[in-house]
MMTF fields as JSON, N, C-alpha, C and O atoms, coordinates in Angstrom:
{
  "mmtfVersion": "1.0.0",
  "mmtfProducer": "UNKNOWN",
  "numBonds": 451,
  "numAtoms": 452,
  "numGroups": 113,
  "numChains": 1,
  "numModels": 1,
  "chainsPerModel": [1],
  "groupsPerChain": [113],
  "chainIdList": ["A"],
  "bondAtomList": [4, 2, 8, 6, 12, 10, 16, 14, 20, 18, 24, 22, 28, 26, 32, 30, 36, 34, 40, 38, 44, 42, 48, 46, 52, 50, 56, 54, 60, 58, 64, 62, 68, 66, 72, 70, 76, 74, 80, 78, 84, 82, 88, 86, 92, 90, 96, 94, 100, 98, 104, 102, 108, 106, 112, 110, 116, 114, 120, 118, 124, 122, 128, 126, 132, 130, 136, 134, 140, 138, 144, 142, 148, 146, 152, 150, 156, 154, 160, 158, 164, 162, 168, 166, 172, 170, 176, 174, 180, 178, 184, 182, 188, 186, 192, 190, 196, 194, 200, 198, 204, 202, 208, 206, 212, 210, 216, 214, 220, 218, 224, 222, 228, 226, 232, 230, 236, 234, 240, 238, 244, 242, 248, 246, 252, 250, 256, 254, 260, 258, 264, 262, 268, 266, 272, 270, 276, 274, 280, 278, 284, 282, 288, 286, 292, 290, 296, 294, 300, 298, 304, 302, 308, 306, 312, 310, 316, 314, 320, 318, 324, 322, 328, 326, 332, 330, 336, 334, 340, 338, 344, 342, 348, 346, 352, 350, 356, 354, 360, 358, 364, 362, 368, 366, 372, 370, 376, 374, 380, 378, 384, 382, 388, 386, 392, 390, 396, 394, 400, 398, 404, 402, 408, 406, 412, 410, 416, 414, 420, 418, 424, 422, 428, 426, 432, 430, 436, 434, 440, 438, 444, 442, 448, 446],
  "bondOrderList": [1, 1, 1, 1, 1, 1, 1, 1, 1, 1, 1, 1, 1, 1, 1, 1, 1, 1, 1, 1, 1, 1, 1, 1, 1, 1, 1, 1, 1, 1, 1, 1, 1, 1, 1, 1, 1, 1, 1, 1, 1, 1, 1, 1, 1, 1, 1, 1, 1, 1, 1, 1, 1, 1, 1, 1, 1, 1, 1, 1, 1, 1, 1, 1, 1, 1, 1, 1, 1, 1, 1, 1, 1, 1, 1, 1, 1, 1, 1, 1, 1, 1, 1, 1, 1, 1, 1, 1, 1, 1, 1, 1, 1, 1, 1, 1, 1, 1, 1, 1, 1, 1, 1, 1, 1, 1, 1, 1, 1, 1, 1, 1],
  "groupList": [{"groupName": "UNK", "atomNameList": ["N", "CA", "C", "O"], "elementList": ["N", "C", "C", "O"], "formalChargeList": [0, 0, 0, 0], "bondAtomList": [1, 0, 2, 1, 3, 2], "bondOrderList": [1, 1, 2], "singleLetterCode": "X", "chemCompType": "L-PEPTIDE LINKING"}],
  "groupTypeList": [0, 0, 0, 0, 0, 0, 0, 0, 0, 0, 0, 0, 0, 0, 0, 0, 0, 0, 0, 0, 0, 0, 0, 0, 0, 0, 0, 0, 0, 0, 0, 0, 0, 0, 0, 0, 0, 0, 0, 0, 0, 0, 0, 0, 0, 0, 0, 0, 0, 0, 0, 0, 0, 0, 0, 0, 0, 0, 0, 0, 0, 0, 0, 0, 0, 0, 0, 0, 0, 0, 0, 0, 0, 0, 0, 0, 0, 0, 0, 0, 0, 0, 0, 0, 0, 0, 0, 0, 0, 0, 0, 0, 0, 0, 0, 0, 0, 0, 0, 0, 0, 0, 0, 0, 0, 0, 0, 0, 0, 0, 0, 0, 0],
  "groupIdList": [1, 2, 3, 4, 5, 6, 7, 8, 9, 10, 11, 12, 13, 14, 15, 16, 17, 18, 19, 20, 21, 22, 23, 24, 25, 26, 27, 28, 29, 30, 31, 32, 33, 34, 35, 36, 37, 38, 39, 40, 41, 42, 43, 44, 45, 46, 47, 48, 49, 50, 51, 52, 53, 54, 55, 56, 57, 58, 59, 60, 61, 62, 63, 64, 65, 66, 67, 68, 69, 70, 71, 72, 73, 74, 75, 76, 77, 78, 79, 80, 81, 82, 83, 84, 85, 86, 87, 88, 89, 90, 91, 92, 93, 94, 95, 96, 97, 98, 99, 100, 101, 102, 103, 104, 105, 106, 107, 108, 109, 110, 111, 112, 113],
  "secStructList": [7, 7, 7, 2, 2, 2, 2, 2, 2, 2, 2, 2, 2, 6, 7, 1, 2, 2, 2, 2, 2, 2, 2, 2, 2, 2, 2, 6, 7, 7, 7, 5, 2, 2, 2, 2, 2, 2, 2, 2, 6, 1, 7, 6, 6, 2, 2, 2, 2, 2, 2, 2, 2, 2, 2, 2, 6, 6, 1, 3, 3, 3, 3, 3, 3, 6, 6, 3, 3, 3, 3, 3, 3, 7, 7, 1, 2, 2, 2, 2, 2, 2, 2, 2, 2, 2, 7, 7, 7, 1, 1, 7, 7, 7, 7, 7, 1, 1, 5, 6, 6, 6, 6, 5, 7, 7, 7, 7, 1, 1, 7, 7, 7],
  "xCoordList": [35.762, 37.139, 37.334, 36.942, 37.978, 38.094, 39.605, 40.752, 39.011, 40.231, 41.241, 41.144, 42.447, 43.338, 43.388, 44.08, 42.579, 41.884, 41.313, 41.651, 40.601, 39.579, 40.485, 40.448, 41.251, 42.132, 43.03, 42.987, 43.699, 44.461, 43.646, 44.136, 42.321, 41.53, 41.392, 41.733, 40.773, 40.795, 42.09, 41.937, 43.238, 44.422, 44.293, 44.548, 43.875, 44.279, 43.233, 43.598, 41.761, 40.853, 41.108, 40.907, 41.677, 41.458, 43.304, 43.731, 44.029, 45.441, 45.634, 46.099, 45.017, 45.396, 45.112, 44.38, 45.621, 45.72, 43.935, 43.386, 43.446, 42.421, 41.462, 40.628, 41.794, 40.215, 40.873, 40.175, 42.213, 42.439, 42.002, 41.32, 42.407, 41.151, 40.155, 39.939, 39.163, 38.04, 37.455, 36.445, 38.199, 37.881, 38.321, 37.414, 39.46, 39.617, 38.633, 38.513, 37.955, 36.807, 35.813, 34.91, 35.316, 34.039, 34.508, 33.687, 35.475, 36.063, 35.104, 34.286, 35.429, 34.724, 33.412, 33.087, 32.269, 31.079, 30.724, 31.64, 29.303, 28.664, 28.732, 27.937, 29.422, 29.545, 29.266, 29.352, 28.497, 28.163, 29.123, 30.341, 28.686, 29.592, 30.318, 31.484, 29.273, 29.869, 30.987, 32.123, 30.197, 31.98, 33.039, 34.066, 33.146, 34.316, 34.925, 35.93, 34.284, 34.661, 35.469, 36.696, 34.958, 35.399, 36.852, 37.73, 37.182, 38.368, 39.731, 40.902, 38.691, 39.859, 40.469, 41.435, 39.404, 39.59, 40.069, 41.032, 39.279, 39.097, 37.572, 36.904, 36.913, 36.269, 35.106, 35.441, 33.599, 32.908, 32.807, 32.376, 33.238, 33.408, 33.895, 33.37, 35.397, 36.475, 36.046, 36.394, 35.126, 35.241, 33.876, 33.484, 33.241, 31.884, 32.704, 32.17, 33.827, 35.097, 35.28, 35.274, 35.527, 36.078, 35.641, 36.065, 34.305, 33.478, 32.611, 31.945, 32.635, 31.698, 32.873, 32.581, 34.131, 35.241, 35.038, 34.854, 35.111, 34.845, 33.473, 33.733, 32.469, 31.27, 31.168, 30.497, 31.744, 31.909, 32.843, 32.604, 33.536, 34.452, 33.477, 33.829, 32.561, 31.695, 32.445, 32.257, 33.389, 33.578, 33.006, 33.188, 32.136, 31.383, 30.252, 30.023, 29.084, 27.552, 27.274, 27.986, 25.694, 25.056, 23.576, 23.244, 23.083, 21.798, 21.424, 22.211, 20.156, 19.759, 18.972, 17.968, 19.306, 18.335, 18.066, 18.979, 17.166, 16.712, 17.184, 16.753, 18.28, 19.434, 20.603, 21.46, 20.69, 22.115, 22.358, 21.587, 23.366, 24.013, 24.8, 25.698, 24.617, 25.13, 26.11, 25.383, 27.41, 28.383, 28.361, 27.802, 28.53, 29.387, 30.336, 30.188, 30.995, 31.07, 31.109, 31.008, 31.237, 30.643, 31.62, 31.191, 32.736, 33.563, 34.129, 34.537, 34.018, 34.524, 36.546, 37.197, 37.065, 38.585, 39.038, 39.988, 38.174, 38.825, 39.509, 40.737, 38.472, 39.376, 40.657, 41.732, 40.759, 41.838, 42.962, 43.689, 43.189, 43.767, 44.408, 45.57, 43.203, 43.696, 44.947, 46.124, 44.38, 45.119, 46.626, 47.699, 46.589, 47.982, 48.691, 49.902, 48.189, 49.186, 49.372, 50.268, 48.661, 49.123, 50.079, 50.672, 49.965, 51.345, 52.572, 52.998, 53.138, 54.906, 55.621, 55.364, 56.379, 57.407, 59.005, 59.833, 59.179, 60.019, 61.878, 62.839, 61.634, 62.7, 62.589, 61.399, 63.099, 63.066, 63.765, 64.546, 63.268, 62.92, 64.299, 65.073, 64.905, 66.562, 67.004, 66.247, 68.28, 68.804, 69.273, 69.971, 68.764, 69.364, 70.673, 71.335, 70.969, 72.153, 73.144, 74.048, 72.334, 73.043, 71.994, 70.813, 72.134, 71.094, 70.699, 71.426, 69.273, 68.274, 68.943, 69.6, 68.719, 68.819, 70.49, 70.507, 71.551, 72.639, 73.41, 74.611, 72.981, 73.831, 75.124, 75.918, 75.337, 76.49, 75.962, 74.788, 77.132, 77.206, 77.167, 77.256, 77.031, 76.653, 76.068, 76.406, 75.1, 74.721, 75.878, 76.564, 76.259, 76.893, 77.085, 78.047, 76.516, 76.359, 74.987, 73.868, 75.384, 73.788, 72.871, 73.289, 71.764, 70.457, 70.204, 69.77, 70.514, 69.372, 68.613, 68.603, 68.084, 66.39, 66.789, 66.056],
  "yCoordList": [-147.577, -147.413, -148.121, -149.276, -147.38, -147.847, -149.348, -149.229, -150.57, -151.416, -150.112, -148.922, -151.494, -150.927, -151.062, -150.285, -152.222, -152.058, -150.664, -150.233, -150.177, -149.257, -148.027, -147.077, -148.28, -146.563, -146.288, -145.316, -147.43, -147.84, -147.403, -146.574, -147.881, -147.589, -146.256, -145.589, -145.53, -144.575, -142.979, -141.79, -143.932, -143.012, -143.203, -142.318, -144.433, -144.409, -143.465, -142.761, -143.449, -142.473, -141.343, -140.927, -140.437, -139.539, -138.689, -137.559, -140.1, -140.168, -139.679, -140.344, -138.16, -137.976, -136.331, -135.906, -135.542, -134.171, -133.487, -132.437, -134.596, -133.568, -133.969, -133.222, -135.282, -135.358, -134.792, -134.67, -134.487, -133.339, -131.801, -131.136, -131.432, -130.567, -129.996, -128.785, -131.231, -131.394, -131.32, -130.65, -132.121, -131.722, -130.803, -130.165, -130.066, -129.159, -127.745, -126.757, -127.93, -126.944, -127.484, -126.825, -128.349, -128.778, -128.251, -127.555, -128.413, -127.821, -126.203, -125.753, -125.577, -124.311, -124.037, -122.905, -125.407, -125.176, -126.351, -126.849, -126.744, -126.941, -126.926, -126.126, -127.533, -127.642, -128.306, -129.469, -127.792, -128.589, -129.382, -129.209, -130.027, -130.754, -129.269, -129.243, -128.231, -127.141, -126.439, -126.12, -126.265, -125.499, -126.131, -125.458, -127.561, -128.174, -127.996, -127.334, -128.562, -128.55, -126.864, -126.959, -125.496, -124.416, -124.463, -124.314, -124.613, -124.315, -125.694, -125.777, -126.624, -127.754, -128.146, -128.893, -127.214, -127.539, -128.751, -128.94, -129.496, -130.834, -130.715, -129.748, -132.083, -132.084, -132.74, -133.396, -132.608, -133.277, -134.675, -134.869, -135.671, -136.991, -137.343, -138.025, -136.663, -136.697, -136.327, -137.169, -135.062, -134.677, -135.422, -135.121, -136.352, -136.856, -138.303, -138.851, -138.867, -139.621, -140.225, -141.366, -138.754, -138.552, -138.572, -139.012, -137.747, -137.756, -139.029, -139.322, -139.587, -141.092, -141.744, -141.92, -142.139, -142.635, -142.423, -143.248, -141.043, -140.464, -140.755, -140.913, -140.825, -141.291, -142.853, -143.48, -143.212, -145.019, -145.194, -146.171, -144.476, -144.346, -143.92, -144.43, -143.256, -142.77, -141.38, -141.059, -140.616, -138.999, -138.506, -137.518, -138.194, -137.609, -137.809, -138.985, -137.118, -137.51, -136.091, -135.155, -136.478, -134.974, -134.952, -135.758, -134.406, -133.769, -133.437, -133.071, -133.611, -133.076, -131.701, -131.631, -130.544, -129.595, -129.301, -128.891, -129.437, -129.374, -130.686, -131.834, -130.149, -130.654, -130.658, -130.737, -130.537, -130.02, -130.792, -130.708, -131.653, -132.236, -131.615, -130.982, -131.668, -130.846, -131.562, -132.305, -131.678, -132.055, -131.822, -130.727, -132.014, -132.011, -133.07, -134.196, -133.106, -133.441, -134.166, -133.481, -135.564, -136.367, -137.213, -137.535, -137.385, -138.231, -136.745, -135.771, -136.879, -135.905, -136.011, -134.966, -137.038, -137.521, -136.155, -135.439, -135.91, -135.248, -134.292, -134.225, -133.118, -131.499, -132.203, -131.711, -133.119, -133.024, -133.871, -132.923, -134.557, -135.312, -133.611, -133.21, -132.879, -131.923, -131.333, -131.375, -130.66, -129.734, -130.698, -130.096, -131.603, -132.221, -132.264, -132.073, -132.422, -132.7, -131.452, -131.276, -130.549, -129.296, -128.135, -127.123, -128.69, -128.098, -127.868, -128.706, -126.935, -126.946, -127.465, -126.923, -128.182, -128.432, -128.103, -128.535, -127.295, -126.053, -127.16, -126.888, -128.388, -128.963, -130.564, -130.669, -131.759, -132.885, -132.949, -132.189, -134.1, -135.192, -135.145, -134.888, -135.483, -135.286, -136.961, -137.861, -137.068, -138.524, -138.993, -138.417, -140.194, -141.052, -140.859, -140.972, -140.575, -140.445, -141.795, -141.859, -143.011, -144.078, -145.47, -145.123, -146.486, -147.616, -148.071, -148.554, -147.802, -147.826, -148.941, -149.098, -149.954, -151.627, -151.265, -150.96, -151.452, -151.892, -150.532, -150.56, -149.566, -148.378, -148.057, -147.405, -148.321, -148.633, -147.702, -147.518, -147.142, -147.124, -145.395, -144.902, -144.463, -143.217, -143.245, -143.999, -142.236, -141.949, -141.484, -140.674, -141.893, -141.59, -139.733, -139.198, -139.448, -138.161, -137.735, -138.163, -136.771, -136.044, -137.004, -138.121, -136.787, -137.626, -137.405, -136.37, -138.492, -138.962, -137.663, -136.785, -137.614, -137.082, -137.825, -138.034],
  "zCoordList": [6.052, 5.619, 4.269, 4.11, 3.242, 2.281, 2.153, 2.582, 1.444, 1.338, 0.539, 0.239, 0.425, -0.179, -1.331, -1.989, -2.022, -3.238, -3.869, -4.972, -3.186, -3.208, -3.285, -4.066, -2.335, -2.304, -3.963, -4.717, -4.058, -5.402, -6.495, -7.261, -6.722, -7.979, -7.927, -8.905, -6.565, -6.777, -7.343, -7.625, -7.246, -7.304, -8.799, -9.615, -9.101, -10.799, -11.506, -12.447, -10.994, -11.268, -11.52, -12.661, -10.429, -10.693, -11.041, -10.804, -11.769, -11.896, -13.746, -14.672, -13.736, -15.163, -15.104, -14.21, -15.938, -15.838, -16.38, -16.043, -17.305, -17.682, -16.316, -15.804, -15.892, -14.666, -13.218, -12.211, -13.248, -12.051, -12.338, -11.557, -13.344, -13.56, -13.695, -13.645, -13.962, -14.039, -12.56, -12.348, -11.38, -9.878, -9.6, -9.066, -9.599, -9.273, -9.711, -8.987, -11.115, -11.193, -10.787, -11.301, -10.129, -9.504, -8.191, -7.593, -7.717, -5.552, -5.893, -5.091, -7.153, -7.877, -7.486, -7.127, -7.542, -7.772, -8.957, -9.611, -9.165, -10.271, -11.403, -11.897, -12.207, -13.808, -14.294, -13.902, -16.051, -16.984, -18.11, -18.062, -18.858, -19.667, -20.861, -21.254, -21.195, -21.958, -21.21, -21.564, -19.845, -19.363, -19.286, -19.199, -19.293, -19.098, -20.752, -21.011, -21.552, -23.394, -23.133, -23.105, -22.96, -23.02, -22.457, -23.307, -21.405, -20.472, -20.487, -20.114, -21.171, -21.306, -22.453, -22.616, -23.677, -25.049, -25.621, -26.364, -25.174, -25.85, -26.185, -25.817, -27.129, -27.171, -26.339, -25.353, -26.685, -25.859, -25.262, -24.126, -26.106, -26.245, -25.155, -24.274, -25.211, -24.428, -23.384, -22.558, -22.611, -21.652, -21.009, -19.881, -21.779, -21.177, -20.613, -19.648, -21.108, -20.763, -19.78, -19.318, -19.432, -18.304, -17.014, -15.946, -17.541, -16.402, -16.37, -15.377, -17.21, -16.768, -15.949, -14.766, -16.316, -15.356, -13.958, -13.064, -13.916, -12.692, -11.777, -10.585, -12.03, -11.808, -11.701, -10.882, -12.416, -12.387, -10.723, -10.013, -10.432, -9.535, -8.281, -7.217, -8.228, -7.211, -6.441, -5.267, -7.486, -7.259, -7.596, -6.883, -8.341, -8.842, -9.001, -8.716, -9.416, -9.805, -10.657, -11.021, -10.794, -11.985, -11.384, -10.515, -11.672, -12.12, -13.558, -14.431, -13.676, -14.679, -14.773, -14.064, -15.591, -15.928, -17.34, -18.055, -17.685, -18.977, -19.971, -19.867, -21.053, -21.116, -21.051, -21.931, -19.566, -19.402, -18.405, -17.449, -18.346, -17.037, -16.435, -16.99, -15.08, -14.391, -13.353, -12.694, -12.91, -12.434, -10.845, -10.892, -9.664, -8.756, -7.779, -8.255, -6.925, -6.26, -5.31, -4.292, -5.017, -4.202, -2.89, -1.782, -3.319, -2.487, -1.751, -2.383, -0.005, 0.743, 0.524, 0.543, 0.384, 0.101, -0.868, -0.549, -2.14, -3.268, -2.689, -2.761, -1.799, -1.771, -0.907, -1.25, 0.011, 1.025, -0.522, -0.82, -1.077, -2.104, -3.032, -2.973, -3.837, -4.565, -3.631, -3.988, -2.108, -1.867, -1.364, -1.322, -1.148, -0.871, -2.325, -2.436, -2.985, -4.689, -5.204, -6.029, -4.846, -5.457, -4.46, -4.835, -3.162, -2.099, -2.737, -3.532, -2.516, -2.514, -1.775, -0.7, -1.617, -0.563, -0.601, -1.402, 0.399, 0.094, -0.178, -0.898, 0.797, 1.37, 1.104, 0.808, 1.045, 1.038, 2.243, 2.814, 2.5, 3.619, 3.861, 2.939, 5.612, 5.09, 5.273, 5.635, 4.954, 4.904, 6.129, 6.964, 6.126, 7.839, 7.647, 6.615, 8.675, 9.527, 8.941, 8.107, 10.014, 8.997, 9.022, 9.048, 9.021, 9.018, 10.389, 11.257, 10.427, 11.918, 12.261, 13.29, 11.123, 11.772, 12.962, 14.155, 12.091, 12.666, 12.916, 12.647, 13.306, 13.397, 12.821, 13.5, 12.004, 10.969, 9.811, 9.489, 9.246, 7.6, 7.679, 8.803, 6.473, 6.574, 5.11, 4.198, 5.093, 3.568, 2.959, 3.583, 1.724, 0.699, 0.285, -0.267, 0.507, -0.536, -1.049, -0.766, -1.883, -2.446, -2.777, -3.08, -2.775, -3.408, -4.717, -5.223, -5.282, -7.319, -7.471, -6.608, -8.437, -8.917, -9.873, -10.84]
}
């Protein structure tokens, strides 16, 4: 079981749009550092970045072929993590009635955003 240390780092890991993408095309299959540069249009630097972050983190790993590093996969957490953040949720949560503690009070009215 991961501490709560551990869970935390990992949210910050993989807590940015180009390295959710970057897993989300690995859930895909196998990728190299060129297909990622193509589809994310950034450059290489950037996308080797990312993926060392990620690898430092222990989501990820490579292979080598030729010269080509090759990307997948490694922490089982990711696909269940992607598919929860990318859900719709049709409805919010509804508002207590009134306060558990002392049964008293009523919510006010509509909810912030």
């Amino acid at each position: 079981m991961r501490s709560l240390g551990k869970r935390v780092e990992l949210l910050r890991a993989i807590a940015h749009p180009v390295r959710i993408r970057i897993l989300e095309e690995l859930l895909k299959g196998v990728k190299c550092v060129s297909d990622f540069e193509k589809f994310l249009e950034i450059s290489q630097p950037n996308v080797s970045q990312h993926l060392s972050l990620l690898r430092k983190h222990g989501v990820i790993d490579y292979y080598i072929d030729g010269r080509l590093k090759c990307y997948f996969l490694v922490d089982p957490i990711i696909p269940d993590m992607l598919e929860i953040i990318n859900k719709d949720y049709i409805e919010e949560l509804p508002a207590p009635a009134c306060c558990p503690v002392t049964k008293k009070g009523k919510y006010p009215g509509e909810r912030r955003r």
